[in-house]
N, C-alpha and C positions, 0 to 999 in steps of 0.2 A: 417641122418635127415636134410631135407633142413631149413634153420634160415633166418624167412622173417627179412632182415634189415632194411624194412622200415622207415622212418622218417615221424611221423605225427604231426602236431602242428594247435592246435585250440584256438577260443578265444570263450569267451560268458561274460554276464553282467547280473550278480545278485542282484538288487536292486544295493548297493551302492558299491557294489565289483564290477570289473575288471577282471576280469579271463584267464589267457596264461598256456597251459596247451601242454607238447612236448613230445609224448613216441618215443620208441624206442623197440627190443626185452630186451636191456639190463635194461631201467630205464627207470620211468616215473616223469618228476621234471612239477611243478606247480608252480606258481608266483599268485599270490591274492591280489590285492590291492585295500585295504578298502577308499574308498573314505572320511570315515565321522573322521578318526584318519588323516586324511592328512592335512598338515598345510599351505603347498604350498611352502618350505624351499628352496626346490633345492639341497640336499644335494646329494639327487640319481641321481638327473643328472650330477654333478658336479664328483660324484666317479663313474660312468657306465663307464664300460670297452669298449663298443661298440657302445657311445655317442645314444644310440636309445633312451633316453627319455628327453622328451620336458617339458618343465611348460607354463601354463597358469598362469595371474596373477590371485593372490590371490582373487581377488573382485569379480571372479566366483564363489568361491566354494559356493553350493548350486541352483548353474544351470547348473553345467559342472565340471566334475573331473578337479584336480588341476593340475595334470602332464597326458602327453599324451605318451604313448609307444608304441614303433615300433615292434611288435609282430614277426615280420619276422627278423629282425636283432639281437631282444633279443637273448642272452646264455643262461639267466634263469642260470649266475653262483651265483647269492644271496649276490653281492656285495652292492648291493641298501639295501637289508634288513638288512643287517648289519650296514649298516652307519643310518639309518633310525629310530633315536630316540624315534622316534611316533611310532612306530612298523604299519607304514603304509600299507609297502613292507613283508610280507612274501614268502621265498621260500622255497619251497620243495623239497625232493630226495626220494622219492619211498614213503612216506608218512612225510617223518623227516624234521625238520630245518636244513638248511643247519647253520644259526649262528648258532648252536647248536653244528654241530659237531667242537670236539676236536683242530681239525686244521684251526677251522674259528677265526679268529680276531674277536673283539669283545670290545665294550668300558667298560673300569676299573671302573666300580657304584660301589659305596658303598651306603648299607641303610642297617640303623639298629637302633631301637626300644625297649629303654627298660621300658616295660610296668609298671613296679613296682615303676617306678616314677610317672606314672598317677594316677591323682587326678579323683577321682571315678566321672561319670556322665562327663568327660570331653569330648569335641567332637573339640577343637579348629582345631588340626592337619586336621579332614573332613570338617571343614568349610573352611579351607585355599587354598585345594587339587584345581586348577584350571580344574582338570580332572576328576576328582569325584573314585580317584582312592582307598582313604583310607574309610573304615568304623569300628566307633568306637562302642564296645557292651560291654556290661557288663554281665559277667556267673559266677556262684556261688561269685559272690563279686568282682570278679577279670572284670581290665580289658584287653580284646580283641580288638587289631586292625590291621582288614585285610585288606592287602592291594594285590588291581591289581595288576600285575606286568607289563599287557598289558599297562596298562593305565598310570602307573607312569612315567614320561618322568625325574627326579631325579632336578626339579628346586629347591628344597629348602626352597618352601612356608611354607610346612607344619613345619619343623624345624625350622623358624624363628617365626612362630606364639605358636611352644608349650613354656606354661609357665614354664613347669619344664625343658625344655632341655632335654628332653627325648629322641630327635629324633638325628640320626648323617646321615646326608647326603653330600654325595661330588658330584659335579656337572663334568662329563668327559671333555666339551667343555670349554675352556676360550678363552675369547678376551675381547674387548670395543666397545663400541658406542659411537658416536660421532653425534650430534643433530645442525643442521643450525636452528636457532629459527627465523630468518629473515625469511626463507624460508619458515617454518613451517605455513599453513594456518589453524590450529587446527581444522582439517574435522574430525580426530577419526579414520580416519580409518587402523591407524596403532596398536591402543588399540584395536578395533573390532579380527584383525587377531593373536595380540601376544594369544600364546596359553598358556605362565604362568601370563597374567596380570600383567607386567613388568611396563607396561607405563598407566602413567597418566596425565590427564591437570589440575594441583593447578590452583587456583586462581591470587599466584605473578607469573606466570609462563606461558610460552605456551603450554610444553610439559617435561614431568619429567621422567625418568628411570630408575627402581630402577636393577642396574647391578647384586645384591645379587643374584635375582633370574632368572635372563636373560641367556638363553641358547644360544644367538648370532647364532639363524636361519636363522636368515636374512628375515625371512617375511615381518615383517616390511620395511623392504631398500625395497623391490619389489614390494612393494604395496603403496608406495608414490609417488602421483603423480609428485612433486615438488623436489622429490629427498634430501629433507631434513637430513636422517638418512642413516648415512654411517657406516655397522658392519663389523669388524674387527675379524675372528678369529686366535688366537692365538697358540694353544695348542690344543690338543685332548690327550684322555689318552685311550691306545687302551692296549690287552692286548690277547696273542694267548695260548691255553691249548697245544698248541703240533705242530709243523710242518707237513707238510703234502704239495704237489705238486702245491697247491696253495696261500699256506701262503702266500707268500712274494709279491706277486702281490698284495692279497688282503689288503693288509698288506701299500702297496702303494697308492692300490686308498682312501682308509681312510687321506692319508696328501694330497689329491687333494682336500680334504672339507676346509683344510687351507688356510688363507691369501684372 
């Protein structure tokens, strides 16, 4: 039996998705990227193994996707979706996440909820949610709160805002910010971009950042015109279910989102 080995690879655009799409007789891997979870971070261009994806500044999004990829260069190996907080970047392998399998790296979240400290009728944790990821219910007396998993990007809002401490979140990324207030011409529009409403303009102030819940994306830096906001990341907390013939690369381009 003759085995056509052809290599096909197509692109198309779904309202606010992006679509790269590569079969083969063996496998057919897909890449999707949601325009409207994208923050304009840079982190997938920063870990791409084969430099094919580009960012547009942040002050497009809403006329022009935030990063641009090079379709014919891509590998579609699913190292962007990995590093991809926002769960911007999904990849596929014959219909599966490739973060998903066993041997993909993957950041060390923690969230956990315990409801029986909630004060009945409480909703503070979904007013907090900068992403609208939590929704709080009440069923036979108890309360219920489901949370996205797409949406939750693990900033910590919502644990800082519950009253009982119900909530326990750890944040994967650390680093610092660091703010030129001279520089600083209070346009907003580094508060417009942060995607956990990190940053505010008080009153004795020009510009405020609250680091507790700051994921150090670096939006912000990319989207001042005056170069005011300098982010620093630190640390990433990555963590692998099992080796496998890519681990270790992938495993690498994760501490290139570093420093």
């Amino acid at each position: 039996m003759e085995i056509d080995n052809k290599l096909t690879i197509s692109t198309k655009v779904e309202g606010n998705k992006f679509i790269i799409t590569r079969k083969t007789h063996l496998e057919e891997r897909r890449l999707v990227y949601n325009a409207e979870l994208c923050v304009g971070c840079g982190m997938c261009a920063e870990a791409c193994l084969s430099g094919c994806i580009e960012l547009n500044p942040p002050s497009v999004k809403g006329y022009a996707h935030l990063i641009v990829i090079d379709a014919e260069n891509c590998y579609l190996c699913g190292v962007c979706s990995e590093v991809c907080i926002f769960n911007a970047i999904e990849v596929t392998s014959n219909g599966k996440r490739i973060k998903d399998f066993p041997c993909s790296p993957r950041y060390a979240v923690v969230y956990d909820i315990d409801t029986s400290k909630c004060p009945e009728g409480c909703n503070a944790c979904e007013l907090a949610c900068p992403r609208n990821a939590l929704k709080c219910e009440t069923k036979d007396g108890k309360t219920v709160i489901i949370r996205n998993e797409e949406l939750c990007i693990y900033c910590t809002n919502c644990k800082l805002a519950c009253p009982e401490e119900a909530i326990l979140v750890e944040k994967p990324i650390m680093g610092e910010i660091r703010v030129d207030e001279e520089k600083c011409q209070v346009c907003g529009a580094c508060a417009e971009v942060c995607p956990t409403n990190a940053i505010g303009f008080p009153k004795d102030r020009k510009i405020e950042v609250n680091e507790e819940v700051c994921l150090y994306c670096k939006a912000c830096e990319k989207v001042c015109a005056v170069e005011a906001i300098k982010v620093k990341r630190k640390s990433v907390s990555v963590i692998s279910l099992a080796k496998g013939p890519w681990t270790k690369v992938h495993e690498e381009a994760f501490k290139r989102v570093i420093g």
